[in-house]
C-alpha positions as CSV (number, residue, x, y, z in Angstrom):
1,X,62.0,66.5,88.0
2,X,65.6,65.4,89.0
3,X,65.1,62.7,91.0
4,X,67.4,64.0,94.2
5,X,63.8,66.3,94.8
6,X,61.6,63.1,93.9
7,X,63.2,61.7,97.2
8,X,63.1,65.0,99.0
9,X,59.4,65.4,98.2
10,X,58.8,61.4,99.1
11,X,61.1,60.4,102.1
12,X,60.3,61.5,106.0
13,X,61.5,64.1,107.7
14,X,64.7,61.2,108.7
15,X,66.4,61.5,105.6
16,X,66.9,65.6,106.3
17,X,70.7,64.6,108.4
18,X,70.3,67.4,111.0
19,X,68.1,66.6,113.4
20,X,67.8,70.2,114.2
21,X,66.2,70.8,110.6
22,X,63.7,67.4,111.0
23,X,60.9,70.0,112.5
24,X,61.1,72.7,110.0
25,X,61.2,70.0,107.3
26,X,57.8,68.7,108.7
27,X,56.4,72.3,108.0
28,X,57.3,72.8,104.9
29,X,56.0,69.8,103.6
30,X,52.7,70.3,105.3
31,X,52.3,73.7,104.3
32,X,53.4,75.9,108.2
33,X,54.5,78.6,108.0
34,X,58.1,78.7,110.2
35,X,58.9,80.8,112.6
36,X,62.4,83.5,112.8
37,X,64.0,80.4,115.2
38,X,63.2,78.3,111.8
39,X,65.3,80.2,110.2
40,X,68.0,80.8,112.5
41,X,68.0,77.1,112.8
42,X,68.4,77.0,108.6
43,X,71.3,79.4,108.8
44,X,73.0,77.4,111.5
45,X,72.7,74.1,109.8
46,X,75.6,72.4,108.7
47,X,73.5,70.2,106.0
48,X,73.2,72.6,103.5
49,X,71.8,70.3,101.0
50,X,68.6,70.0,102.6
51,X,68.1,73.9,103.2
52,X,68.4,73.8,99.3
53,X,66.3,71.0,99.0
54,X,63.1,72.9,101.0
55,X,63.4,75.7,99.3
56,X,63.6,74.1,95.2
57,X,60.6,72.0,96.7
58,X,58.7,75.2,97.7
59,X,59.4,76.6,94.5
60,X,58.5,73.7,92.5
61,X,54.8,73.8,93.6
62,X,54.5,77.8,93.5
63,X,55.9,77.5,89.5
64,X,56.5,74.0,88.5
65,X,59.5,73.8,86.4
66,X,59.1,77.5,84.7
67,X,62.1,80.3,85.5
68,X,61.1,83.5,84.8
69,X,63.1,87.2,82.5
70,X,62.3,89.8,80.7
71,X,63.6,92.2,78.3
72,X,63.7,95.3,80.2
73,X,66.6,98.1,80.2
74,X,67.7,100.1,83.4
75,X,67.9,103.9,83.7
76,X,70.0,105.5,86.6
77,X,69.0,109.3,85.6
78,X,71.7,110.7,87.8
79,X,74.4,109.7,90.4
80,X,73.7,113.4,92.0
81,X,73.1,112.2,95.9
82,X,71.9,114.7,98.9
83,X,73.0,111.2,100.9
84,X,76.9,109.8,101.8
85,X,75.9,106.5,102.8
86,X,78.5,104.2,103.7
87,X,77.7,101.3,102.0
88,X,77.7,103.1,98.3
89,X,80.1,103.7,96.0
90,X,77.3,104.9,93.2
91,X,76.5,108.2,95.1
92,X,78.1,111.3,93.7
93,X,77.9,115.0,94.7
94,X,77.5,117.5,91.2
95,X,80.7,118.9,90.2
96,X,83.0,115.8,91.1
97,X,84.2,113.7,89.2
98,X,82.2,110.9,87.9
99,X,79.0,112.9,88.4
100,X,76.4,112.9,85.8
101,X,72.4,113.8,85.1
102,X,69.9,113.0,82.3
103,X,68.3,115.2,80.9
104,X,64.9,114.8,79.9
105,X,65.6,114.3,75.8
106,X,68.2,112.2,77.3
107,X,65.4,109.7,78.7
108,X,63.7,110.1,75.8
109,X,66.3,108.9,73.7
110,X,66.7,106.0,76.3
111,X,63.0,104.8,76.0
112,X,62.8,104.9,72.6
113,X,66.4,102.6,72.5
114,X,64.5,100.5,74.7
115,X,61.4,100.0,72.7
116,X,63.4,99.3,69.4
117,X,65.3,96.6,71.2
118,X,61.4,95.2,72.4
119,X,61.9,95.6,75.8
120,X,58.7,95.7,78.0
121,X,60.1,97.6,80.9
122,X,61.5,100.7,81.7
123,X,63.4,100.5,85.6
124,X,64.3,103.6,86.5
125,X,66.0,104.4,89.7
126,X,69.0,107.3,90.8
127,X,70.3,109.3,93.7
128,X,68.0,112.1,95.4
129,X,69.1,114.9,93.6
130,X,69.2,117.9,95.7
131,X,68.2,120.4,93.0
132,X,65.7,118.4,90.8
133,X,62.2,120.2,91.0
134,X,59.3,118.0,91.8
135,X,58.5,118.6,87.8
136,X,61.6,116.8,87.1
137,X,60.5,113.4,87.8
138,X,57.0,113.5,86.6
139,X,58.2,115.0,82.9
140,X,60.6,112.3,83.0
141,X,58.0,109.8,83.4
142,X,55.8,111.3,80.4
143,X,58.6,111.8,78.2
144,X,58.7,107.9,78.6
145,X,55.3,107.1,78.1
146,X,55.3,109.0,74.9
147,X,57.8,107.9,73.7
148,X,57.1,104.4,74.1
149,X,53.8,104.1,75.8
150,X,53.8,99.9,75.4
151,X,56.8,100.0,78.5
152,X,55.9,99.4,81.6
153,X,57.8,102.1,83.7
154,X,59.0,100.7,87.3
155,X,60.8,103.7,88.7
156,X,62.0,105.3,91.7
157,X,62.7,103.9,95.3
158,X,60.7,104.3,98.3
159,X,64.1,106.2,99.6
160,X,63.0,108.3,96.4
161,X,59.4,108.7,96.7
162,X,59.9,110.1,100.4
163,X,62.6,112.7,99.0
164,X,59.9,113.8,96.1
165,X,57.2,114.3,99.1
166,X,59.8,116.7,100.7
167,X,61.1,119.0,97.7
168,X,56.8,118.9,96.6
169,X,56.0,120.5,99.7
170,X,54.0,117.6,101.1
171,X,56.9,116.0,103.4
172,X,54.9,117.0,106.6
173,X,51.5,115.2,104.9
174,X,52.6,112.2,106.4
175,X,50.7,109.2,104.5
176,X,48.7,111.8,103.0
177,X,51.7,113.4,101.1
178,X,53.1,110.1,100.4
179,X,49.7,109.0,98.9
180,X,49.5,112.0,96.7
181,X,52.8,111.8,95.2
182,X,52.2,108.4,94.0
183,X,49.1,109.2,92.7
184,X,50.9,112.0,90.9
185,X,53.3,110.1,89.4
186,X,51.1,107.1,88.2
187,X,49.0,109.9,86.4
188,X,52.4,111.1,84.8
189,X,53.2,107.2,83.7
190,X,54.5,105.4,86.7
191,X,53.5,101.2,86.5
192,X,55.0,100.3,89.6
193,X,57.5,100.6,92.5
194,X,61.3,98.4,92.5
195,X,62.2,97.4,95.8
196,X,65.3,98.9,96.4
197,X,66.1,101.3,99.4
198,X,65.8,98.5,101.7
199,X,68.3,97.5,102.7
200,X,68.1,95.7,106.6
201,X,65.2,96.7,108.6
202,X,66.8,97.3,111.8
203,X,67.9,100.8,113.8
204,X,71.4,99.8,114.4
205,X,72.1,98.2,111.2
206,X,71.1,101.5,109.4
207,X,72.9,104.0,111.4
208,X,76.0,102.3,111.2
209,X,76.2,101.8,107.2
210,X,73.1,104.1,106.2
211,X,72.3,106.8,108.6
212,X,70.6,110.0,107.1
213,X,68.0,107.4,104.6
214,X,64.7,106.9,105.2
215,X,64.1,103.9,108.4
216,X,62.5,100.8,107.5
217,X,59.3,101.8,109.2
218,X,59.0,104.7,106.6
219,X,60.4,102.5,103.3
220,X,57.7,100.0,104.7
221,X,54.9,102.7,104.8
222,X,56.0,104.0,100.9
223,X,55.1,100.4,100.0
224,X,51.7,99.9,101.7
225,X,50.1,103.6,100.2
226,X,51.3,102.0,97.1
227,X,49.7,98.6,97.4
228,X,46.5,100.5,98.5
229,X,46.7,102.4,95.6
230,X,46.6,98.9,93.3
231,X,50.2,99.5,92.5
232,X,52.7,96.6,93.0
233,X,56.4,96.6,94.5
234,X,59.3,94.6,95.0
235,X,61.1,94.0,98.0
236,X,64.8,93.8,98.7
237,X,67.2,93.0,101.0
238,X,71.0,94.0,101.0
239,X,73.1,91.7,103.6
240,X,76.1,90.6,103.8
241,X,77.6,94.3,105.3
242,X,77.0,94.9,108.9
243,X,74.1,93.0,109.7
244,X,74.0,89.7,111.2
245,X,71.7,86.5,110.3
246,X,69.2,87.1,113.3
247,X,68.5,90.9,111.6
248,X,68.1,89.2,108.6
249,X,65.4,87.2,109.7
250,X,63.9,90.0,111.1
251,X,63.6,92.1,107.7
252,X,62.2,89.1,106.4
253,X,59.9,88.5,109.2
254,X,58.4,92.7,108.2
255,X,58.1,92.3,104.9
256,X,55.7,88.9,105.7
257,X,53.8,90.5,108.0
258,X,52.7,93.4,105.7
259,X,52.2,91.1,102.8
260,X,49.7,89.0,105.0
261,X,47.6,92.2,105.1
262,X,47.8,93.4,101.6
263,X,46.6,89.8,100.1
264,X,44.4,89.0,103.0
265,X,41.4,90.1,101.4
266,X,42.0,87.9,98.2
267,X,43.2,85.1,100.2
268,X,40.3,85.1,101.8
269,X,38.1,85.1,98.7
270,X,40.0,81.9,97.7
271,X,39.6,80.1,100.6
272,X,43.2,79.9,101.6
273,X,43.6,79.5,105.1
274,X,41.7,81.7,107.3
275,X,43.3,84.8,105.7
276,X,45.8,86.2,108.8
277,X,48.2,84.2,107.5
278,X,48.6,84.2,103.6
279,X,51.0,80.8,103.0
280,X,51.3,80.0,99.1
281,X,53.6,77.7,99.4
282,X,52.3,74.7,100.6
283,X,50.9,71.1,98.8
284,X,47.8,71.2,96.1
285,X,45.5,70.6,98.5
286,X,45.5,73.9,100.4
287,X,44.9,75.9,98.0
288,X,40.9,75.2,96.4
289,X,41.2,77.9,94.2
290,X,44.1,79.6,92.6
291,X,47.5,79.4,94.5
292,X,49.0,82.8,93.4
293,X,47.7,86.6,93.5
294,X,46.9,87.8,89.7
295,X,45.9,91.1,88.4
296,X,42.9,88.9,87.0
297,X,42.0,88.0,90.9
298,X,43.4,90.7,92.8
299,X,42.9,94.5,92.8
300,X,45.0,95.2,95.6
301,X,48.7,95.8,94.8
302,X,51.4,93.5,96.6
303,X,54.8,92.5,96.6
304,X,55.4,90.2,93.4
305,X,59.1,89.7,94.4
306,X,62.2,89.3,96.9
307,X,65.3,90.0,95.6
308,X,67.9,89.3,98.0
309,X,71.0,91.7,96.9
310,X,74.7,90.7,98.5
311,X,76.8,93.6,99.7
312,X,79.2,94.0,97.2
313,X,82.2,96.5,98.6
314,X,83.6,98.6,95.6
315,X,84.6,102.0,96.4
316,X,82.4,102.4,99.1
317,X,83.4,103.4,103.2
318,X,82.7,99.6,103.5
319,X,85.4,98.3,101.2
320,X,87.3,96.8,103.9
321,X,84.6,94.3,104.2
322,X,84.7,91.9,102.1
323,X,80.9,90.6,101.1
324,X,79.2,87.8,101.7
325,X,80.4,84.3,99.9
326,X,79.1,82.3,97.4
327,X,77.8,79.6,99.7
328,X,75.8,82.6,102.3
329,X,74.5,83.6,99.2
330,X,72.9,79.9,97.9
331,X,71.6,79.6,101.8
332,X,70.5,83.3,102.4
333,X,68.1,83.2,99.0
334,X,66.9,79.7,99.9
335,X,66.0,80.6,103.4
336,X,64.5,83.7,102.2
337,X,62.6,81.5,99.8
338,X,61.0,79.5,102.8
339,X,60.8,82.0,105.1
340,X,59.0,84.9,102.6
341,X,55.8,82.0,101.7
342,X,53.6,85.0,100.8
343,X,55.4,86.8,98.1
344,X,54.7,84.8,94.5
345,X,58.6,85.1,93.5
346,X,62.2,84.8,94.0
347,X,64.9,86.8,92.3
348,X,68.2,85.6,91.4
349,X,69.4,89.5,90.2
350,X,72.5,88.3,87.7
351,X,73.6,91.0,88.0
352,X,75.1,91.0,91.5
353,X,74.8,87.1,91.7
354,X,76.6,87.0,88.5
355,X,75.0,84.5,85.8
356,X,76.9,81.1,87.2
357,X,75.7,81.9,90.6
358,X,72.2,82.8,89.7
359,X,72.2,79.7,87.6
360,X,72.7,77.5,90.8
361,X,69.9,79.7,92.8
362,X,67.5,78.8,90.1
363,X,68.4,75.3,90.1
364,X,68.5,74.2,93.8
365,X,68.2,77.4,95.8
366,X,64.3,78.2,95.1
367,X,64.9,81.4,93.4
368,X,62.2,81.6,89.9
369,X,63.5,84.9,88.4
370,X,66.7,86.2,86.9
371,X,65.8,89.2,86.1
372,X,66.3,90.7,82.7
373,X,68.6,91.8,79.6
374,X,69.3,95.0,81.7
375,X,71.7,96.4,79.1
376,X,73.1,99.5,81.3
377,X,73.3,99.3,85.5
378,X,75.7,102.0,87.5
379,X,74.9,101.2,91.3
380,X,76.6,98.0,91.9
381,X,79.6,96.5,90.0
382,X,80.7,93.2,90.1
383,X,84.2,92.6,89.6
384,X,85.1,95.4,87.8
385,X,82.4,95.5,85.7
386,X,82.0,98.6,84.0
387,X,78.0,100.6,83.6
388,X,77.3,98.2,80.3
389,X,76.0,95.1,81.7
390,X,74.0,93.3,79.4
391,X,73.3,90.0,78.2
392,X,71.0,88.2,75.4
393,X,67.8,86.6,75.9
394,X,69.7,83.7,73.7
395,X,72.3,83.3,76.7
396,X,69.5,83.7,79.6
397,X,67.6,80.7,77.7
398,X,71.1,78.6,77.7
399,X,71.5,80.1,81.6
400,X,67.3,78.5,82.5
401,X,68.0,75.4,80.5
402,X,70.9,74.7,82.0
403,X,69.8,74.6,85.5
404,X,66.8,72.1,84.3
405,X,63.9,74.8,84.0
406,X,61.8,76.0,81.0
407,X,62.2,79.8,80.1
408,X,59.5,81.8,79.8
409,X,59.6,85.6,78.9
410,X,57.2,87.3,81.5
411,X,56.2,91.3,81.7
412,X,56.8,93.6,84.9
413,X,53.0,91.9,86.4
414,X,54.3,88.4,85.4
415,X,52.1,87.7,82.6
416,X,54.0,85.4,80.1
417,X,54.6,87.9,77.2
418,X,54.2,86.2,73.6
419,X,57.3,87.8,71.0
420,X,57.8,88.3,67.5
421,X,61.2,90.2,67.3
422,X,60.6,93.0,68.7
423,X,57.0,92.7,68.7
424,X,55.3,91.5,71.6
425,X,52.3,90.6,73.7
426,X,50.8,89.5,77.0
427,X,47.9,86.8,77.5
């Protein structure tokens, strides 16, 4: 352990240099779970070393020195968009230029490229296709899971999932319809649910930059059928666009709150805390049992991961923005790391971090994750990236090592995945 955290972990709540960070220092180290005015006071801070240095130690005793990818490919089956929002430049209506769709030998051709390479995931994700049949999306699934049945398939948006309830007829089901789509597509092959679609949880936020998507309320509702159903989601948040730092906290403050109640049966079965409030990230000592939900433990689904997504402009209506910085990106996941003390992991996505970045997340900002290999991504291009972004397991080992953590290959569940080539495992 680099000895900068040694003193971190060891010295009073003095040596943080902003008094106004000496309370929330106190409750991280005991265990407390901080408040939104916490937060507000981590964003304000001028002593950004120490905001670092809370969340790396938070980190540290969720997954000791371990940093967590996988081999995984991405699938965007179609640009085709009913939606305009203002913040994408992926979105495409059919005829214009740019636009394309997969078509189902297409994925299947995909799936088995992905399975040859040993990949263990399948993420597929696209735009609501106005003329896709409900059929559509549940022969795609199959035509995965025959092809390759050992991937895990983690497809389709909450924004998604509420489209498929509308063009199956079961749009005015309410939770009902929702419930019976999922169930649906989990028949058809479906593992579990990404977390995109977020966005910010907040009314004004999403009229001005997504108006016409689904409301937090009802991406929020997607994700607790789900978790009901035993299926597990991530959980993002795209900032640095229109939103300020106090709506941030408030996204993050939702997405706690439903975790509390998905794991509070399990935390109660481990005798952590008195269940209303599920904090993993606290000393040894709290936790009598095990620290972290597992599939072993835990029958309920939950969100595994945050992955905190800056806006990056492109083509989009936004482009006159111009995104959040480097530094608002080290303190925005590290804050989101303390703030989010229920949900097991931390994404550093590469891919809009970009691998340098990500690197310093993983090594002082309390991100565990970096994602995977990807190999093909169309909704967000960094720098003029073009669709093929992929990199080698070789270079994410050199990218983990680097930043003084050990590598280990995990699945979609987080189970550490043993490989032979392309031949692989999980405990």
């Amino acid at each position: 352990m680099p000895s900068s955290m040694t003193s971190l972990q060891t010295t009073p709540a003095r040596s943080v240099s902003d008094p106004s960070l000496h309370a929330v220092y106190d409750k991280v180290v005991a265990g407390e779970r901080l408040t939104i005015e916490d937060g507000a006071a981590l964003y304000d801070s001028s002593d950004l070393w120490s905001v670092c240095g809370m969340a790396d130690l938070v980190r540290r005793r969720m997954h000791g020195d371990t940093a967590f990818y996988n081999v995984n490919r991405h699938l965007n089956y179609s640009n085709v968009c009913a939606l305009s929002c203002t913040f994408c430049a992926f979105a495409r209506k059919r005829g214009e230029e740019g636009a394309y769709e997969y078509t189902i030998e297409e994925v299947r051709k995909e799936a088995a490229a992905a399975a040859s390479q040993g990949a263990t995931e399948m993420h597929v994700v696209g735009g609501l296709h106005p003329y896709h049949p409900f059929d559509f999306y549940t022969d795609m699934l199959q035509a995965i899971h025959e092809e390759a049945p050992c991937l895990h398939i983690k497809a389709f948006t909450a924004v998604e999932i509420v489209h498929l309830a509308r063009i199956s007829k079961r749009g005015r089901d309410g939770a009902e319809g929702i419930r019976s789509v999922l169930l649906d597509l989990r028949a058809a092959g479906l593992g579990s649910l990404p977390g995109g679609g977020a966005e910010v949880f907040d009314d004004r936020v999403h009229d001005e930059a997504f108006k016409g998507k689904i409301r937090g309320d009802a991406w929020m509702d997607v994700h607790r059928i789900a978790h009901e159903l035993g299926i597990h989601t991530n959980a993002t948040m795209l900032y640095g666009h229109v939103e300020n730092r106090g709506e941030r906290l408030k996204h993050m403050h939702l997405l706690r709150g439903q975790q509390d109640a998905a794991l509070h049966e399990w935390a109660s079965s481990q005798g952590i805390g008195d269940g209303s409030e599920v904090v993993l990230s606290g000393p040894d000592a709290n936790y009598p049992a095990e620290r972290l939900p597992t599939t072993r433990t835990c029958d309920r689904g939950w969100y595994q991961a945050c992955i905190p997504l800056p806006f990056v402009p492109d083509d989009s209506a936004l482009e006159r923005l111009y995104g959040p910085s480097g530094v608002e990106n080290l303190r925005t996941i590290a804050i989101a790391r303390l703030m989010l003390d229920n949900i097991p992991h931390m994404k550093a996505f590469w891919i809009m971090q970009t691998l340098p970045a990500s690197q310093l997340m993983l090594q002082m900002g309390g991100a565990d994750d970096i994602d995977g290999t990807v190999v093909w991504y169309d909704i967000t291009k960094v720098d003029g990236c073009g669709t093929h972004q992929e990199t080698g397991v070789q270079e994410l080992h050199r990218v983990l090592r680097e930043a003084g953590l050990t590598p280990v290959e995990r699945d979609t569940l987080y189970r550490p995945v043993t490989r032979d080539g392309v031949e692989w495992s999980v405990d």
